[in-house]
N, C-alpha and C positions, 0 to 999 in steps of 0.2 A: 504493500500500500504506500509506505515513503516513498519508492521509487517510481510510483505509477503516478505520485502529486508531482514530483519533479520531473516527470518527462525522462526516467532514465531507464537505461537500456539494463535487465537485471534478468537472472535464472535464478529459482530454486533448484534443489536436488532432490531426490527420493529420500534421503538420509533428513529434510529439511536444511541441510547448509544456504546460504542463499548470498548469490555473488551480485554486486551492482557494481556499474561502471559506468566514468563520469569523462567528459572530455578535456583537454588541458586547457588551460585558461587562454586567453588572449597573449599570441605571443610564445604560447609554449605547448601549441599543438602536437608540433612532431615529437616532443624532449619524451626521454624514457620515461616510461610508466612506472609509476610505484605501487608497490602492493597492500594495502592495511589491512589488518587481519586483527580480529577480536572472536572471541568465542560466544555462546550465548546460551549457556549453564543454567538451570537453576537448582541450584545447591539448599536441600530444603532438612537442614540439621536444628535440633531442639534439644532443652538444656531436660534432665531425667525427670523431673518434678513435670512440665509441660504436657496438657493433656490431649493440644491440637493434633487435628489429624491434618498430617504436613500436604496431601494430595487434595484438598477440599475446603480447608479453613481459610479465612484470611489473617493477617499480621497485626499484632498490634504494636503498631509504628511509633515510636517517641523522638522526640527532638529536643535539645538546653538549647535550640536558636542557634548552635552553629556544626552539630554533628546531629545526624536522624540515625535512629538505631532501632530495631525489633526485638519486644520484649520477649525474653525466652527461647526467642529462635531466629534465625537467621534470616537476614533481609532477602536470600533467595536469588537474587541476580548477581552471578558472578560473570564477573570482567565488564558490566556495565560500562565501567568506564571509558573499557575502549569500544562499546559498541557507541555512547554517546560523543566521543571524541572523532568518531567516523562520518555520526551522523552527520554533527554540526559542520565538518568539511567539506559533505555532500551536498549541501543547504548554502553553504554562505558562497555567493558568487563575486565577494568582495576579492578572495585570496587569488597569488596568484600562484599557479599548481601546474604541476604535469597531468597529461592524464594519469586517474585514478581508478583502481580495482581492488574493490572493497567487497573483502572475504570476512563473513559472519559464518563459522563453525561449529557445529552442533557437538554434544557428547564430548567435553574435554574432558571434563573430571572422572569419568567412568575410563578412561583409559584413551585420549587424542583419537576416540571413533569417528569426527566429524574429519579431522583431518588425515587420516589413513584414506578414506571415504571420498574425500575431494577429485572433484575432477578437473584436471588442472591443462584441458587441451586449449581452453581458448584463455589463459592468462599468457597475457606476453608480458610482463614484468618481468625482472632478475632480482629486483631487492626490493625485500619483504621488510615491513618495519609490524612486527608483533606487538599491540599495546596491551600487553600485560604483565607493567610494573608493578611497584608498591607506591613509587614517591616517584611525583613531579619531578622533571628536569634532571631524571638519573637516565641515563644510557645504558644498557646492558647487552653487549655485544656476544658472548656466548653463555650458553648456560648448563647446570646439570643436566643430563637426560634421568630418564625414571625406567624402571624394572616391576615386573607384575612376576611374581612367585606361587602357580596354585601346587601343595605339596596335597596329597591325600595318602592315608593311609587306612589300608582296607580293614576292617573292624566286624568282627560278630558278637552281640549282646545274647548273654546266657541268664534270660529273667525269671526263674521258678519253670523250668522245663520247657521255656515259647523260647525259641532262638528267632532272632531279629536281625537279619542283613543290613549292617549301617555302610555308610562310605568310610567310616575307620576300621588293617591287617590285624586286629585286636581282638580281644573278647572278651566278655564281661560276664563276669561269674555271680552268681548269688552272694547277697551280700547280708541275708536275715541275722546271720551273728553278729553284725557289727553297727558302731553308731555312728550313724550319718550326720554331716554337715554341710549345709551351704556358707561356702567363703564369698565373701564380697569386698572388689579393691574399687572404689567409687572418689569421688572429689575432687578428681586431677580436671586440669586445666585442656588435655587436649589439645585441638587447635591443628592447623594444616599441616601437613607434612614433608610439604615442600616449604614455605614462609615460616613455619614456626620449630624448623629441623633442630636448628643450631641454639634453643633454649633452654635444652637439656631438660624438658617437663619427661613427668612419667610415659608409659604406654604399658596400662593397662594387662592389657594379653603377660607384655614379657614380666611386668612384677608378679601375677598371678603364677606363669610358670617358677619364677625364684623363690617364691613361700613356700608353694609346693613343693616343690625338691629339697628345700631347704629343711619343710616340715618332715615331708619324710624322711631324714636323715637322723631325726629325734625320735621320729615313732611310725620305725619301719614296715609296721601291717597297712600304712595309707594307701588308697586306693583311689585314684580317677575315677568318676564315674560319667561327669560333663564337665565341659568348658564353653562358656559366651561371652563371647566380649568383640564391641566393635558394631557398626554402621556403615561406613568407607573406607575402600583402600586408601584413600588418602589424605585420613583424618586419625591423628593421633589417640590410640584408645584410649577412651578413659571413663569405662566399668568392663570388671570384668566379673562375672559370677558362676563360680564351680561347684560342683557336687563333690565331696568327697563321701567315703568310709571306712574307720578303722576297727582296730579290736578295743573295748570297753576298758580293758587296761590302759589302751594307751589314749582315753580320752582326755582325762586330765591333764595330762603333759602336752596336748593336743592344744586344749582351749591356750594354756597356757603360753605356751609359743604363738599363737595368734597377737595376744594380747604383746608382748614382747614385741612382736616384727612391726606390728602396727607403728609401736613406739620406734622402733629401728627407722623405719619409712616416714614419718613424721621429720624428724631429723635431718635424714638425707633430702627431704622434699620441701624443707622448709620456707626454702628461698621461691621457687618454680611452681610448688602445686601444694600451697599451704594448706587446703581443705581435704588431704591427701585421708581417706580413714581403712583400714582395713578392722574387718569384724567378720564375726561366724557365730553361728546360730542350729540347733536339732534338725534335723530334716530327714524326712523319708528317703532312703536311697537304697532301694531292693536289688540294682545290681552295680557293679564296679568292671574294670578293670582289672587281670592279676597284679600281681609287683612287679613282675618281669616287665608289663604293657605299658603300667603305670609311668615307670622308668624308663623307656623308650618313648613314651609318650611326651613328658618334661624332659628330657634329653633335647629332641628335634625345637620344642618349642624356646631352650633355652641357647 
């Protein structure tokens, strides 16, 4: 619709990418074309307490008058900035410009699907200017690339005589002898994975597997049963909640060490992810993993 108010020449894709192109200004018809490129994401993350359904609700938007922000959850358009920084060059026939071919890309955050995706026969550009900085008037001429890692390991659940085909090589034994726990490592700060790498905040997943293994080194009957933790690849975790079970002797020493590491994490987290809590609680947990699994299983995770 922008491009069809401005008379400009534009495709979408099947993927929805959608390319517009503008001609050079007065004067700078022939001069090489440049290419701008912005994505057009909507990243729809909410804080554990939030009851919004992120696919259907709307935001509730605050402003102090010179920053706007969503309460509880995230404003949802990522890289806006460079989709509005395209726009308004599209729009102003003040500047004076080469021609321009402005690529809006679908699916960045889910792994660069828009731009795997692109079809890039009728761009005759050579230099692409990507506007998705952090800060005004910074240049960023090369940058890290990103890695997707799916590991599985193939797993069968052994629940009171039902065997249960999961996608984890494991198996999970009856666990009626022993007393169940749900751990819970909650309060971290999160936050992106690429912009917020170098903050040194927790993640979730990997403290969860260090208590674990940790715990079981005090009270060797521990047993995996689940792990959850995490939203997006590429959102630093921060809840994770596990099923254990051990032998009723080694409960006490169990709770005990929880309470401890908490404090150990608390410490270490004090500066990056102050609300950092780890806790555990009774809970049903009718099958486990063996010790062998358990321990292969925190092994890979740590």
């Amino acid at each position: 619709g922008f491009a069809k108010e401005l008379g400009l020449k534009y495709r979408q894709e099947a993927c929805n990418n959608v390319i517009i192109w503008k001609y050079g200004s007065c004067g700078y018809e022939n001069a090489a074309p440049i290419i701008l490129q912005g994505h057009i994401d909507m990243v729809c993350a909410k804080t554990e307490d939030c009851t919004k359904d992120m696919a259907c609700d709307g935001l509730d938007v605050r402003t102090d008058g010179e920053w706007v922000w969503a309460d509880k959850t995230s404003l949802g358009g990522d890289n806006g900035i460079a989709v509005a920084m395209i726009l308004a060059i599209l729009s102003d026939e003040t500047l004076a410009h080469p021609p321009i071919e402005a690529v809006f890309t679908v699916d960045e955050e889910v792994g660069m699907d828009g731009a795997f995706a692109l079809d890039c026969s009728d761009l005759k550009g050579k230099k692409l200017l990507n506007l998705d900085s952090e800060e005004e008037g910074v240049f960023t001429v090369s940058c890290a690339g990103g890695a997707r890692l799916d590991c599985t390991l193939a797993a069968a659940r052994d629940a009171g005589g039902v065997r249960l085909d999961c996608t984890l090589e494991l198996k999970q034994e009856r666990a009626a002898d022993m007393t169940g726990y749900r751990v819970t490592i909650s309060g971290l700060k999160g936050g992106h994975s690429g912009m917020n790498i170098n903050q040194g905040r927790g993640n979730a997943n990997c403290l969860m597997a260090r208590t674990l293994y940790s715990a079981m080194e005090r009270c060797p009957s521990l047993r995996v049963s689940d792990l959850t933790g995490g939203q997006f690849d590429n959102v630093i975790c921060l809840r994770n909640d596990a099923l254990v079970a051990l032998s009723a002797s080694d409960a006490p020493a169990f709770e005990a060490f929880i309470k401890e590491f908490d404090a150990t994490l608390k410490n270490e987290y004090a500066v990056t992810d102050g609300g950092i809590s780890l806790v555990c609680e009774k809970a049903d947990v009718p099958a486990a993993f063996s010790a062998a699994d358990t321990s292969r299983l925190l092994h890979v995770l740590l």
